[in-house]
Backbone as CSV, one residue per row, in Angstrom:
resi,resn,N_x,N_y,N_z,CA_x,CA_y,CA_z,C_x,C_y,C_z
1,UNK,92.935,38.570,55.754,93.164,39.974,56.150,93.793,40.752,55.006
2,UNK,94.862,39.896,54.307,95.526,39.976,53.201,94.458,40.911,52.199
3,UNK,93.515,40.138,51.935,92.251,40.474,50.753,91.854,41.439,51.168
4,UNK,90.953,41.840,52.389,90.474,42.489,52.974,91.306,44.627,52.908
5,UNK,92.179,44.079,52.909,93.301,45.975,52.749,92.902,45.650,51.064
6,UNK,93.428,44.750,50.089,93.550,44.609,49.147,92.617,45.188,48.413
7,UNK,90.962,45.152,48.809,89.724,45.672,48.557,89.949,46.772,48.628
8,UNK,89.758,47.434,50.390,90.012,48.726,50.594,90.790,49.219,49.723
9,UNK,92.109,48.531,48.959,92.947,50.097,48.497,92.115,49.888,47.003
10,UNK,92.351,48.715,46.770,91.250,49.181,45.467,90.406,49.946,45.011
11,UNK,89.590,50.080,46.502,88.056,51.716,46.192,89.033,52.569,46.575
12,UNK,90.419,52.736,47.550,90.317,54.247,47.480,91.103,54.859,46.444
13,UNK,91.757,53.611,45.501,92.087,54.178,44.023,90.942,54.642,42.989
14,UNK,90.012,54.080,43.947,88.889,54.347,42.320,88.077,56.141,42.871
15,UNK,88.222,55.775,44.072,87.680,57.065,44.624,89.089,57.911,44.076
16,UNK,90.201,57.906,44.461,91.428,59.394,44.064,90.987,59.439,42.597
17,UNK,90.913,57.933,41.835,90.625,58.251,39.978,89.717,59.213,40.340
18,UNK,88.111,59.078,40.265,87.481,60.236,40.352,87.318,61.608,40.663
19,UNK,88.096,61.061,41.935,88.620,62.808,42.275,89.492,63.372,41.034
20,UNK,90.057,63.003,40.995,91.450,63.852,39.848,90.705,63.555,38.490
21,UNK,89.881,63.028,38.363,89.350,63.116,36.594,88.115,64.369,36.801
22,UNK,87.847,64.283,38.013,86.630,64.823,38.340,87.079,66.609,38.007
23,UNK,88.473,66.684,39.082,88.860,68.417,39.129,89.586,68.516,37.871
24,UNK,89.995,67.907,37.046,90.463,67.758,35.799,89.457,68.505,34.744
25,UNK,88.452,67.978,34.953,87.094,68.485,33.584,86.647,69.616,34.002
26,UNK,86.690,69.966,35.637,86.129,71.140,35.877,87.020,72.194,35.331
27,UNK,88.593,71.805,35.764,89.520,72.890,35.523,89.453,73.102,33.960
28,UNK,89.468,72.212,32.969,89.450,72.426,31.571,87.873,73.299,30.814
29,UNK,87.083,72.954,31.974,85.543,73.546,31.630,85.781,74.919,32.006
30,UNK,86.805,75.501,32.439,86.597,76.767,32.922,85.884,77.177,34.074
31,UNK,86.145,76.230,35.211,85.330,76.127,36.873,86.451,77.285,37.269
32,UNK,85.697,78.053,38.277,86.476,78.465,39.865,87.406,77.728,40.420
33,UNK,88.673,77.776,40.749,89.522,76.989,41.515,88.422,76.950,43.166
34,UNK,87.890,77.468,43.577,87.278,77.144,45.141,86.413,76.087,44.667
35,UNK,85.760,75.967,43.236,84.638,75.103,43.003,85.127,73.724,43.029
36,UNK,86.712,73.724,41.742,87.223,72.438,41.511,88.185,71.753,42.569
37,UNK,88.092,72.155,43.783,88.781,71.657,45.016,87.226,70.932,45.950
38,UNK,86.516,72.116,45.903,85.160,71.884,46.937,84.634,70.505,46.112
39,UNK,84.841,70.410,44.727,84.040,69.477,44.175,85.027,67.792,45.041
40,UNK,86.446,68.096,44.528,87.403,67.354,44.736,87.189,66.467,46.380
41,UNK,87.332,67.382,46.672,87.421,66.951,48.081,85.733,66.700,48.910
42,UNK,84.982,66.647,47.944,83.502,65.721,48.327,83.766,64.620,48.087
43,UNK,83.879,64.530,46.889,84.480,62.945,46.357,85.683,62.237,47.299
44,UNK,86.734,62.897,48.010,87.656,62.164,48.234,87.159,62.200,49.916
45,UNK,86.050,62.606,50.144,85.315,62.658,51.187,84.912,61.321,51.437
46,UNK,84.202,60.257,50.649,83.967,59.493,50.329,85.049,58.269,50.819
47,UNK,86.527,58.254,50.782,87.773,57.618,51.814,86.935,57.706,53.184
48,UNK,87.328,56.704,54.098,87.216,56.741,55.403,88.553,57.140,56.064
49,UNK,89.496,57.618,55.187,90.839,58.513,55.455,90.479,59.547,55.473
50,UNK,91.138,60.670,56.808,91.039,61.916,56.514,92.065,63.040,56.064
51,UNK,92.817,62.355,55.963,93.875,63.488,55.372,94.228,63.254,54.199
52,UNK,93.275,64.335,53.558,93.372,64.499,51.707,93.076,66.024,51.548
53,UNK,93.195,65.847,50.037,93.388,67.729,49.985,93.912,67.755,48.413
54,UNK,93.152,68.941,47.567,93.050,69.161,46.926,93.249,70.815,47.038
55,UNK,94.171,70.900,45.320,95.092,72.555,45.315,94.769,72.666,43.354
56,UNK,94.130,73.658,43.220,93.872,74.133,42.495,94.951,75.227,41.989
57,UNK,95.524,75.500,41.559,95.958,76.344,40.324,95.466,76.631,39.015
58,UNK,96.555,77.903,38.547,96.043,78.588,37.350,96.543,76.859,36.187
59,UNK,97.275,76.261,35.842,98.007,75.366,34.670,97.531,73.818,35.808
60,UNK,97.486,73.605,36.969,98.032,72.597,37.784,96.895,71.655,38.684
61,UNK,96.473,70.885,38.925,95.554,70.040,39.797,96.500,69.520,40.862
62,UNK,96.551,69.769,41.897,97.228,68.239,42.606,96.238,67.736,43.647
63,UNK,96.140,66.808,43.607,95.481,65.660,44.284,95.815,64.754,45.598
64,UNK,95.508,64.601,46.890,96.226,63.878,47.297,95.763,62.909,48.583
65,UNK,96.127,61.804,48.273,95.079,61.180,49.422,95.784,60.235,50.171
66,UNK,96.286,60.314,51.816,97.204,59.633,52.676,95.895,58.490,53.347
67,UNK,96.822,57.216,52.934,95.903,55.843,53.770,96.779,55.636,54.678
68,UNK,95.746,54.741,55.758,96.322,54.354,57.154,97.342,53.618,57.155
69,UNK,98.055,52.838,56.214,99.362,52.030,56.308,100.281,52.994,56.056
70,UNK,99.890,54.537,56.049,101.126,55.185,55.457,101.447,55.596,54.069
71,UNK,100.616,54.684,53.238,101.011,55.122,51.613,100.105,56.297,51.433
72,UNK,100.475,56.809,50.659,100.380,58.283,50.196,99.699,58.251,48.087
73,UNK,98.529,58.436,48.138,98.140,58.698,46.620,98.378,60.274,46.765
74,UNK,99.010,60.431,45.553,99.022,62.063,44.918,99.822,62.268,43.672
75,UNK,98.593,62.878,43.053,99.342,63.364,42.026,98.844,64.576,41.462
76,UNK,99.803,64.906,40.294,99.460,66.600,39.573,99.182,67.069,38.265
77,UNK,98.184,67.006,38.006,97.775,67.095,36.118,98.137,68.439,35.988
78,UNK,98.565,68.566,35.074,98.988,69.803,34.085,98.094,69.982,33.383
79,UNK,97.114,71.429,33.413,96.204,71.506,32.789,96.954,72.451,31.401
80,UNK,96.659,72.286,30.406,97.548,73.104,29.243,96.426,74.224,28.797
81,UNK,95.228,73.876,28.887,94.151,74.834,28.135,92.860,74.351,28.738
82,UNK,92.435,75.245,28.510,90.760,75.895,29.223,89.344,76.431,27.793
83,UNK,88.148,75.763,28.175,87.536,76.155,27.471,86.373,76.984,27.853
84,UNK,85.388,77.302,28.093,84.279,77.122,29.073,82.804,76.935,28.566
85,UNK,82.440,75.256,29.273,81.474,74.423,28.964,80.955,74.609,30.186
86,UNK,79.916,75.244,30.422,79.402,74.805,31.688,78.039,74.003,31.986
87,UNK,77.807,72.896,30.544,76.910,71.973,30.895,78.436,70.930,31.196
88,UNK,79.573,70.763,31.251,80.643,70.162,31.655,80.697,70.125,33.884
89,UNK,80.324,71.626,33.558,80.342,71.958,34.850,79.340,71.829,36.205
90,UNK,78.445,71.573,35.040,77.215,71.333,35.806,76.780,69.430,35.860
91,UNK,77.433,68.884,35.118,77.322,67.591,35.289,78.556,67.080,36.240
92,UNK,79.610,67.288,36.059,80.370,67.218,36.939,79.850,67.523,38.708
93,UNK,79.704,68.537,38.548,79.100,68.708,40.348,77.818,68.604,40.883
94,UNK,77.218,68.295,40.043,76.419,66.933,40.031,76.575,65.403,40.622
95,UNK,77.763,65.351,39.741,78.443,63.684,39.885,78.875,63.793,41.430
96,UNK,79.474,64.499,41.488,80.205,64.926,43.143,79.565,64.743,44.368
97,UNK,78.213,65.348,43.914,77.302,65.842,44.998,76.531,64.139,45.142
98,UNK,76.048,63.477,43.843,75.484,62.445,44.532,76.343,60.952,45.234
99,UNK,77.797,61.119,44.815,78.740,60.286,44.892,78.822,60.726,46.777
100,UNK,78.550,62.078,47.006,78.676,62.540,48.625,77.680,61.698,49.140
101,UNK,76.527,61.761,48.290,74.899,61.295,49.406,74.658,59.899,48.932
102,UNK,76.048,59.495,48.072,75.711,57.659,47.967,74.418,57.066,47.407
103,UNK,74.144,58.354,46.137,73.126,58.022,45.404,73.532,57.292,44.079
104,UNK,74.994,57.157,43.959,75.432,57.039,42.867,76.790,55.536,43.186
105,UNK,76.700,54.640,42.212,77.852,53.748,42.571,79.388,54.458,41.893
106,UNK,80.253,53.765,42.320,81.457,54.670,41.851,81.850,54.013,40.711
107,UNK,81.500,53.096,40.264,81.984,52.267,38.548,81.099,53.364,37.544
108,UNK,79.920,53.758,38.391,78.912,54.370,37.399,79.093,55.735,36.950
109,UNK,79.699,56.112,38.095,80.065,57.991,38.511,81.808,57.939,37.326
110,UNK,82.482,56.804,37.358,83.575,56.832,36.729,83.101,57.019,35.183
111,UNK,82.616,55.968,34.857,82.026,55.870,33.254,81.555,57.599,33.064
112,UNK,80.788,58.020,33.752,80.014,59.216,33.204,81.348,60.259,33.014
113,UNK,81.956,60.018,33.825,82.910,61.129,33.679,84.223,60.897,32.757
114,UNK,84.091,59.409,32.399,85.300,59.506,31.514,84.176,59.644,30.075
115,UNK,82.969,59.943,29.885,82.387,59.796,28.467,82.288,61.365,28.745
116,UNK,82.277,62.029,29.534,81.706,63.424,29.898,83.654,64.352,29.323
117,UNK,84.672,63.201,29.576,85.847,63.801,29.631,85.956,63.695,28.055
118,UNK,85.496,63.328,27.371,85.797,62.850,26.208,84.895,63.142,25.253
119,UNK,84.021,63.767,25.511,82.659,64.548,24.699,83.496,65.979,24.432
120,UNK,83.063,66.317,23.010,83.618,67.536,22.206,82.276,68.366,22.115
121,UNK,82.842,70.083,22.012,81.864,70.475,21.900,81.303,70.824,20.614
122,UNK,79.821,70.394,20.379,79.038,70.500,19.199,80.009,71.584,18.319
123,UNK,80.572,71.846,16.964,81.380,72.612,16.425,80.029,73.574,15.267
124,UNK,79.557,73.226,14.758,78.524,73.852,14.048,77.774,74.949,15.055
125,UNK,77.366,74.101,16.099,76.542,75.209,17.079,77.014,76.132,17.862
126,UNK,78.138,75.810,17.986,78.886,77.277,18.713,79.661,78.170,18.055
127,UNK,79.890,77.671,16.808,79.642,78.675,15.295,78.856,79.669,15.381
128,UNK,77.367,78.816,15.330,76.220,79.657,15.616,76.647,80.642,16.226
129,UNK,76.130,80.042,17.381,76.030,80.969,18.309,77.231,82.207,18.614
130,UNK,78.187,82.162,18.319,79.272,83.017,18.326,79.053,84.103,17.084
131,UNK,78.356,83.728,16.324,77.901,84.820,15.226,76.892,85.459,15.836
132,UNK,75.819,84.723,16.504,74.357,85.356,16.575,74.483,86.466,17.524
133,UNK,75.853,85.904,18.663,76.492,86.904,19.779,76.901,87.814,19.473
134,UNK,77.527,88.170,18.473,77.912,89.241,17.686,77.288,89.633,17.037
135,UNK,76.189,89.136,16.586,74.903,90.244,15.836,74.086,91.097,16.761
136,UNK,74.186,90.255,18.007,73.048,90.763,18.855,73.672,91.987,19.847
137,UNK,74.888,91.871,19.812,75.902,92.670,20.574,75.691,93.891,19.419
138,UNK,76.243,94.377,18.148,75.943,95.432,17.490,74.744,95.802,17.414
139,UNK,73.418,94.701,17.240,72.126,95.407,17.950,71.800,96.065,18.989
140,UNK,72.734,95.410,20.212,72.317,95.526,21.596,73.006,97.439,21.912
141,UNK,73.746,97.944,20.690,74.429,99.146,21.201,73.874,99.532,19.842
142,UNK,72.894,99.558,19.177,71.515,100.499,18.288,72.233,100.473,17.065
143,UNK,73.050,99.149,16.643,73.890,99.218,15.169,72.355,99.129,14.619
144,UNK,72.822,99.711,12.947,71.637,99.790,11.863,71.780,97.890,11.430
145,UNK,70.984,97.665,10.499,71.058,96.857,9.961,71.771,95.796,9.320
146,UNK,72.927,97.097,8.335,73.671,96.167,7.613,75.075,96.081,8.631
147,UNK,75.222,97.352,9.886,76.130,96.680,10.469,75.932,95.545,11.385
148,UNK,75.150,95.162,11.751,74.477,94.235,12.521,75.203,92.489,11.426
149,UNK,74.711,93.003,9.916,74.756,91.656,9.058,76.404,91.948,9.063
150,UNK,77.420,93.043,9.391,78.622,93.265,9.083,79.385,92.222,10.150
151,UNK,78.565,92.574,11.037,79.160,92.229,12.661,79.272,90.941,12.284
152,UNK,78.099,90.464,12.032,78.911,88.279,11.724,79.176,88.164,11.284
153,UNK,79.320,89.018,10.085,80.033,88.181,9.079,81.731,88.832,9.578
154,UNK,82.300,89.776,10.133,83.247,89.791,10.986,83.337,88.764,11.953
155,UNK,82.747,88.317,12.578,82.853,86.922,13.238,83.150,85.945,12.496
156,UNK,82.783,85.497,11.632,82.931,84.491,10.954,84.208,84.165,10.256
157,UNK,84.905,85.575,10.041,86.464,85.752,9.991,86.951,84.981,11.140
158,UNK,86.400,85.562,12.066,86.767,85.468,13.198,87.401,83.929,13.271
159,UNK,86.314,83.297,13.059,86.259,81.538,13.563,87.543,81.256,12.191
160,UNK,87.301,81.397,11.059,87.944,80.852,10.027,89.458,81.042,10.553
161,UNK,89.919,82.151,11.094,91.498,82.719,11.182,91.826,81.783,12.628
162,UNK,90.768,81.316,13.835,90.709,80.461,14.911,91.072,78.941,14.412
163,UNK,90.730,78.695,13.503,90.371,77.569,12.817,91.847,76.960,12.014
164,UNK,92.525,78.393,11.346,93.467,77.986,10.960,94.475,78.061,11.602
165,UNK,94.815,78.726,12.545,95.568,78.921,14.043,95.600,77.693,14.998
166,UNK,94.534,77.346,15.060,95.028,76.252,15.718,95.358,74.767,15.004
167,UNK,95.669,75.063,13.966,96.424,73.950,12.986,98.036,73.916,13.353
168,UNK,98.505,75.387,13.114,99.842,75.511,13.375,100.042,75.777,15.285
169,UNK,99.411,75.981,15.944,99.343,75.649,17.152,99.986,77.411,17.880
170,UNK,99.784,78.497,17.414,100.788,80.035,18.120,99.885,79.675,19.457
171,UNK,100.743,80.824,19.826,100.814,81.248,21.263,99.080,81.811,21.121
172,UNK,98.253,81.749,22.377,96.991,82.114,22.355,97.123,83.678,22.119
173,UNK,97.623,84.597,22.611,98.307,85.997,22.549,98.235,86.117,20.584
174,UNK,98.916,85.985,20.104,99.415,85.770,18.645,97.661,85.612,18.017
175,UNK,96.815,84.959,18.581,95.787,84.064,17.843,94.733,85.038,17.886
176,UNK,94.817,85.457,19.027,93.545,86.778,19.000,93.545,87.986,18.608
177,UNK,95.137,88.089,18.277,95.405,89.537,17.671,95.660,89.337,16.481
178,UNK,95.415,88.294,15.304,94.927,88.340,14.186,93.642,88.348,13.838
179,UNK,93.287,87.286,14.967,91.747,87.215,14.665,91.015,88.828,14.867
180,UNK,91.586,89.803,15.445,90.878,91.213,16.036,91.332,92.078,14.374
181,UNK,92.613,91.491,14.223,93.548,92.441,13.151,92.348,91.955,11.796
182,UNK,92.239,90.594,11.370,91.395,90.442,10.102,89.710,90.853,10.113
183,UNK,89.434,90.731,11.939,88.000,91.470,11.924,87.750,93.242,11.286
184,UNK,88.849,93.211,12.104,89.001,94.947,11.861,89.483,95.758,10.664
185,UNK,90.233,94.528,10.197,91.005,95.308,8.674,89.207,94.816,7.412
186,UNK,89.080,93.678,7.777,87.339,93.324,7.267,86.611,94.717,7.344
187,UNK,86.444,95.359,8.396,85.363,96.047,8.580,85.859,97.353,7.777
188,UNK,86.818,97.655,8.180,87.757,98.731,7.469,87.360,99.063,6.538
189,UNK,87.770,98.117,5.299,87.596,97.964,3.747,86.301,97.983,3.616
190,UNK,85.301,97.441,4.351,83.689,97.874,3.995,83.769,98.843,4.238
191,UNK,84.045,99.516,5.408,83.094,100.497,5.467,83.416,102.008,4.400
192,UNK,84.605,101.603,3.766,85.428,102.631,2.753,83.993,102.002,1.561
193,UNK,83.896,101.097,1.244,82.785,100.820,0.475,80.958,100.978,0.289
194,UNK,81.254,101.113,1.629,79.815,101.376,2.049,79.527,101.965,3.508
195,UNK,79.033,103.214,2.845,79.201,104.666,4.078,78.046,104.064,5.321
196,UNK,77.029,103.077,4.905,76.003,102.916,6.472,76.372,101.915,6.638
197,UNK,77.950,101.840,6.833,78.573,100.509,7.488,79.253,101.262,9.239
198,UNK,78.626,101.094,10.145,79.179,101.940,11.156,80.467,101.108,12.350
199,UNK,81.147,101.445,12.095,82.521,100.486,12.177,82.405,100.252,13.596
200,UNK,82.247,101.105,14.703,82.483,101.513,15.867,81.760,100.032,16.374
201,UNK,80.724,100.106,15.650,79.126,98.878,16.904,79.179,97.606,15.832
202,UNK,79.832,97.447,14.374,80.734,96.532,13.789,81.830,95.876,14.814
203,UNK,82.579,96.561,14.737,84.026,95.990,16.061,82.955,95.722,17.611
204,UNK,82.400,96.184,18.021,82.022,96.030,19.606,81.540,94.463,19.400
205,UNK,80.319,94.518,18.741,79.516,93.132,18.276,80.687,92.052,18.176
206,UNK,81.688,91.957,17.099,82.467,91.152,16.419,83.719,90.975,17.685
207,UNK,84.527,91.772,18.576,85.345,91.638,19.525,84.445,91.114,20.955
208,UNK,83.326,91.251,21.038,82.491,90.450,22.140,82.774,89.515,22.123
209,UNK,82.754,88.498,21.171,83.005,87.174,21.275,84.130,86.879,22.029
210,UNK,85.346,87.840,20.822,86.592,87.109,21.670,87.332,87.566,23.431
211,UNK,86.580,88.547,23.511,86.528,89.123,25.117,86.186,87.999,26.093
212,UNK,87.440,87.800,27.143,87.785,86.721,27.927,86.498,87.165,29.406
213,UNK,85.328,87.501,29.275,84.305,88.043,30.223,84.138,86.928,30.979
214,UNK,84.372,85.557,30.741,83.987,84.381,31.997,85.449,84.442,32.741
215,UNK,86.431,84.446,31.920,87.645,84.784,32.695,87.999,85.623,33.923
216,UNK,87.359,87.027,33.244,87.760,87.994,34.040,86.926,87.433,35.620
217,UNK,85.224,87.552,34.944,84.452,87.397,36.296,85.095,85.663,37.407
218,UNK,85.354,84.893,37.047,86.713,83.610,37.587,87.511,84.513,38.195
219,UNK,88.444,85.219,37.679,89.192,86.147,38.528,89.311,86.765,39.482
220,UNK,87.838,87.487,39.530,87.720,88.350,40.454,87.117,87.591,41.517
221,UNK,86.008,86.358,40.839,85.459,85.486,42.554,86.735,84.741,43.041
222,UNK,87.471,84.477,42.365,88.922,83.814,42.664,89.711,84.257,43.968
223,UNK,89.754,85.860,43.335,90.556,86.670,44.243,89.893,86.838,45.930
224,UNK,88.566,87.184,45.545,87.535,87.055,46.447,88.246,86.229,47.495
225,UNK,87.626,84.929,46.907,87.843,83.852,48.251,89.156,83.479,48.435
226,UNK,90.097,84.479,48.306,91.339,84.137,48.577,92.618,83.533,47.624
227,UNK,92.211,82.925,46.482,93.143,82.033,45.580,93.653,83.138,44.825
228,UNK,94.743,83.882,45.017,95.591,85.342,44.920,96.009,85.202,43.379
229,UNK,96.660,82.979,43.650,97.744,83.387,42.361,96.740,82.718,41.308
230,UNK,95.330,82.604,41.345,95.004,81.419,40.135,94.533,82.834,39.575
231,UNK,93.818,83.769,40.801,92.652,84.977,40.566,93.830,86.265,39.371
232,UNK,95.172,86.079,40.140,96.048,87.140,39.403,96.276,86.726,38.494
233,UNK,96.063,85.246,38.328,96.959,84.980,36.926,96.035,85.256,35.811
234,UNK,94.834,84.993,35.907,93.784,84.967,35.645,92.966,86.772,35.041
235,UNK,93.828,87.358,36.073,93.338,88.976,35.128,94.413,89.226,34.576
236,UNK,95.708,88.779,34.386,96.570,88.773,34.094,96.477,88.254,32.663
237,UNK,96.077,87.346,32.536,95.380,86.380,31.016,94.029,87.390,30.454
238,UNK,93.292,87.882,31.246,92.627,88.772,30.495,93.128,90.166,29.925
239,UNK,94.207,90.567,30.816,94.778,91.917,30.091,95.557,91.851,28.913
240,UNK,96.494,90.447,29.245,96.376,90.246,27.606,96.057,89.963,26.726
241,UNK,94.954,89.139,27.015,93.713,89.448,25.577,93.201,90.437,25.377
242,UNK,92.966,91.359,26.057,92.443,92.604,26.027,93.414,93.642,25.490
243,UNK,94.611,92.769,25.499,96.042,93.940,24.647,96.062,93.469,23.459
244,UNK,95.926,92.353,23.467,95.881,91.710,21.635,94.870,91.865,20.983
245,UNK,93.415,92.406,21.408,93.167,92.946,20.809,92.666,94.233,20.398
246,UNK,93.698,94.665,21.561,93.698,96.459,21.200,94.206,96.379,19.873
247,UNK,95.800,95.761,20.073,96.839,96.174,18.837,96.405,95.146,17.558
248,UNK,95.476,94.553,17.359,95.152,93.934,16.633,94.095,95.171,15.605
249,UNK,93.258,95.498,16.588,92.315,96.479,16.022,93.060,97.839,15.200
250,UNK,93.939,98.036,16.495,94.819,99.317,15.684,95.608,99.393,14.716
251,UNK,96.250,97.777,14.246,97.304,97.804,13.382,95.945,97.943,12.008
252,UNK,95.143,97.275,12.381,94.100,97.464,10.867,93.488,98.915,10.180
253,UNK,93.047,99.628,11.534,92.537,100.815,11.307,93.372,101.596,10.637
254,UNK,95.086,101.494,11.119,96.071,102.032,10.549,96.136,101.914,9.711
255,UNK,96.150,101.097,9.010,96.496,100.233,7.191,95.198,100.846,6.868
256,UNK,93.853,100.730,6.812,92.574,101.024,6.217,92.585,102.639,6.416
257,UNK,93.311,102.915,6.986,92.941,104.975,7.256,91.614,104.907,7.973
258,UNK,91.177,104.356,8.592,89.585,104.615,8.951,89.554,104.748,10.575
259,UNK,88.996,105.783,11.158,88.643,105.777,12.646,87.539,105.245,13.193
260,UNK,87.792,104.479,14.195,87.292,103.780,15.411,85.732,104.808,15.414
């Protein structure tokens, strides 16, 4: 009989592991708190216990799963930072969904998600693409040509000043309002050099990138379905990126004499 509980608690540790590695990658992928609970609590669905429950926060996971002798699994990851991967997000609730319909074994669903927790994202290609976003953004508002070639290569500041920032580790606040301040003081000095440099759809293109737009829209479905403090904290984190790089932009324009 001894063996027999001994088993049982064994899967329903391997089931809580999954759960909590599971809302872990979502929360760091930049998921919905309604998503990384709904995901959570499929998986911990999976217990033939029913009283479990999963709490999403803006920094916080907690986890928690009560067995029939009374013992109590729970615990609370501290999430420190957020990126947003959403082939992260989409494999993840994935994993969830077939771990619900028992298409999937749970040694197998674990592995994927600790190689899935531990996969970086491609660094060359989202280079790319963070330039091409900013070229296509000063296109997308009728920039000429060379501001279009201005716009990435303002990005590309962009990444280099990201790059060296997170060596010394500032405050995220601090990080985007240089990165806005060296885009903008960049564009500045061209465009004193070269008059069909049009600064205005230069900055729009080149500050797209760093505009927190998956954030905000998280926020607002957040608030939606009720999660007040992840959804407030959450436009709350966008207004101040959106302040750093007001005053980022303005301290440059100031120094360069040049208007917006």
């Amino acid at each position: 009989m001894q063996v027999v509980n001994d088993i049982k608690k064994t899967k329903e540790q391997q089931i809580f592991d999954i759960a909590l590695l599971a809302g872990t990658i979502l929360m760091t992928s930049g998921a919905e708190s309604y998503r990384v609970e709904d995901a959570v609590e499929r998986i911990l669905s999976l217990s033939e216990h029913k009283e479990r429950d999963a709490l999403a926060l803006l920094t916080s996971l907690t986890v928690t799963l009560k067995l029939t002798d009374g013992t109590t699994l729970t615990t609370t990851k501290r999430i420190k930072s957020n990126n947003v991967d959403l082939h992260k997000i989409d494999v993840t609730n994935d994993i969830s969904r077939k771990l619900a319909s028992n298409t999937i074994e749970l040694e197998k669903a674990y592995q994927i998600l600790r190689e899935l927790d531990q996969e970086k994202q491609p660094l060359i290609r989202n280079m790319l693409f963070k330039i091409l976003i900013g070229a296509f953004f000063t296109l997308m508002v009728s920039g000429n040509w060379i501001s279009i070639l201005f716009s990435a290569l303002a990005v590309v500041l962009t990444l280099v000043v990201d790059y060296l920032m997170s060596k010394v580790k500032l405050a995220s606040f601090v990080n985007v309002l240089l990165q806005a301040f060296v885009a903008a003081l960049f564009t500045g000095l061209m465009a004193k050099l070269i008059k069909d440099i049009q600064i205005s759809k230069v900055l729009t293109g080149a500050l797209m990138v760093l505009f927190p737009g998956t954030t905000l829209t998280n926020a607002i479905r957040d608030v939606i379905n009720g999660d007040y403090i992840t959804g407030a904290g959450n436009i709350l984190s966008t207004l101040m990126t959106a302040s750093a790089l007001a005053i980022g932009v303005g301290l440059a324009l100031a120094i360069t004499g040049v208007s917006y």
